[in-house]
C-alpha positions as CSV (number, residue, x, y, z in Angstrom):
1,X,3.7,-22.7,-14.5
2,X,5.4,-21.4,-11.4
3,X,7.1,-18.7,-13.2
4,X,4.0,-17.4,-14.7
5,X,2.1,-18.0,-10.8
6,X,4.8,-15.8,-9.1
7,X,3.9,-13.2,-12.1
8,X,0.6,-12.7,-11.5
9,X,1.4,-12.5,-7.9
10,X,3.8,-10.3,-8.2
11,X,1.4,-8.0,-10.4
12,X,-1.2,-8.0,-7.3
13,X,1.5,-6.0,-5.2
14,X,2.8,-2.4,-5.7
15,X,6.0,-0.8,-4.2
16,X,7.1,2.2,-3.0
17,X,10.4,3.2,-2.9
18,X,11.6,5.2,0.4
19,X,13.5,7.5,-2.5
20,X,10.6,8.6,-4.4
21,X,9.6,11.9,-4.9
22,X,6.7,14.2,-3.5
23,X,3.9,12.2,-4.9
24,X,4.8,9.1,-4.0
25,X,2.4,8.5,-2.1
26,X,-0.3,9.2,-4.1
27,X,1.2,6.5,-6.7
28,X,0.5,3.9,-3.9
29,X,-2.9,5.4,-3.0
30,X,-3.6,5.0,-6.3
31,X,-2.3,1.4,-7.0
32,X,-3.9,0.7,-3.5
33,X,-7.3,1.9,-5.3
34,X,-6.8,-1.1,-8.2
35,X,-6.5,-3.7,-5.5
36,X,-2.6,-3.7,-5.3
37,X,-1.6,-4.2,-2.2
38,X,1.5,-2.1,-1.3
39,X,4.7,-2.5,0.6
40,X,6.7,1.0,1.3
41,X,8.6,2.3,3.8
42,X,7.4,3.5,6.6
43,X,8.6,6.9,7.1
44,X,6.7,10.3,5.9
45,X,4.0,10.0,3.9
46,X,3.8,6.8,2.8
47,X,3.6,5.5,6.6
48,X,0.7,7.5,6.9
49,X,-0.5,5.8,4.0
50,X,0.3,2.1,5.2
51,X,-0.9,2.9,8.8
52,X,-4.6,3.8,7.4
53,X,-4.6,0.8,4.9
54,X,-3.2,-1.5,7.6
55,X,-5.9,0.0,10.2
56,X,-8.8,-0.7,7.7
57,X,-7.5,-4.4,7.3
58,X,-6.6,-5.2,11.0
59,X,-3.2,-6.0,9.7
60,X,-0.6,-3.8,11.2
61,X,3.1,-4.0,9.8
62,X,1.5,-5.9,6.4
63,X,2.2,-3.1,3.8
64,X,5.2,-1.4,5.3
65,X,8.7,-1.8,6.4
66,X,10.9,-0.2,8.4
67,X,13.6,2.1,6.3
68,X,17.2,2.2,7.2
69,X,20.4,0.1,7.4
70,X,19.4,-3.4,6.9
71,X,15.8,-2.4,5.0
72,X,16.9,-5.0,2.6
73,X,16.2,-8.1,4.4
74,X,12.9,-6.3,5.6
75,X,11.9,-5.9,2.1
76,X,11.9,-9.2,1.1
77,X,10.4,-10.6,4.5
78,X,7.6,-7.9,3.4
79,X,7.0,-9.4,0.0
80,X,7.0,-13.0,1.2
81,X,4.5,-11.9,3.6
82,X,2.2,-10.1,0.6
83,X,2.9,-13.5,-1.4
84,X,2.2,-15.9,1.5
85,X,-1.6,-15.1,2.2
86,X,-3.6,-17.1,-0.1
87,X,-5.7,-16.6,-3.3
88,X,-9.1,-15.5,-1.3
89,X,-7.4,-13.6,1.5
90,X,-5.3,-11.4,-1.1
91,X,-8.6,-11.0,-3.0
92,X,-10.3,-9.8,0.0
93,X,-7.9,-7.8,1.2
94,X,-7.7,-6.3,-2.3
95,X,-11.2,-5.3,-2.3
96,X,-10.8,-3.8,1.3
97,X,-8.0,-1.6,1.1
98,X,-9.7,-0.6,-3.0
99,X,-12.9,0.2,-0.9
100,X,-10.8,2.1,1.4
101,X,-9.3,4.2,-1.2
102,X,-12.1,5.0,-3.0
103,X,-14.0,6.0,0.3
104,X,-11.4,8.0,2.1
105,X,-8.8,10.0,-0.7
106,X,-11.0,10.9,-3.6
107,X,-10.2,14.0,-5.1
108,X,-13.6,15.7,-3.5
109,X,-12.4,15.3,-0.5
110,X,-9.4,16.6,-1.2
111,X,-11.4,19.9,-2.8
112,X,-12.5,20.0,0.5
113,X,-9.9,19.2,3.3
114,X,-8.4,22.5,1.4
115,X,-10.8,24.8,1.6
116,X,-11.4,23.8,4.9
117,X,-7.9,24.8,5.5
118,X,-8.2,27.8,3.1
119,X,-10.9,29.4,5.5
């Protein structure tokens, strides 16, 4: 029973490696979208993306950690900190930052941020 519990928790969460490619972060924007709740580095883009879903859930430092020399630790504190807050608060939180996603990065207003810049 507790092996299959920590499963479906862990399924709630998505990662981001620091070493991922361009387009990493639009992996997590989209996981972020289906109500996983992400933990990446924060550097580049995918700190942006933490610091906007962090901002929209009053929760700053809960989907990132900081990269570098002893990120390993940090890591795991980061996921024991996804897989501490309970049942409703994840769900909520799910719903929040999927609200957030599908508000702020949709693909129209992408269309648009670049022909804003386009002109």
């Amino acid at each position: 029973m507790l092996r299959t519990r920590l499963a479906v928790l862990v399924a709630t969460l998505a990662a981001g490696a620091a070493f991922l490619p361009a387009g990493a972060t639009a992996r997590v924007q989209q996981g972020a979208a289906a109500g996983a709740l992400p933990l990446v580095a924060r550097h580049s883009g995918l700190a942006e993306v933490a610091g906007a879903l962090e901002s929209e859930v009053d929760r700053p430092g809960l989907f990132s950690f900081e990269p570098g020399d002893g990120a390993v630790p940090r890591i795991a504190a980061g996921i024991d900190r996804l897989l501490s807050i309970d049942a409703d608060e994840r769900a909520r939180l799910a719903g929040a930052v999927s609200a957030f996603v599908g508000r702020e990065w949709t693909w129209r207003r992408a269309a648009a941020d670049l022909l804003d810049a386009a002109t």
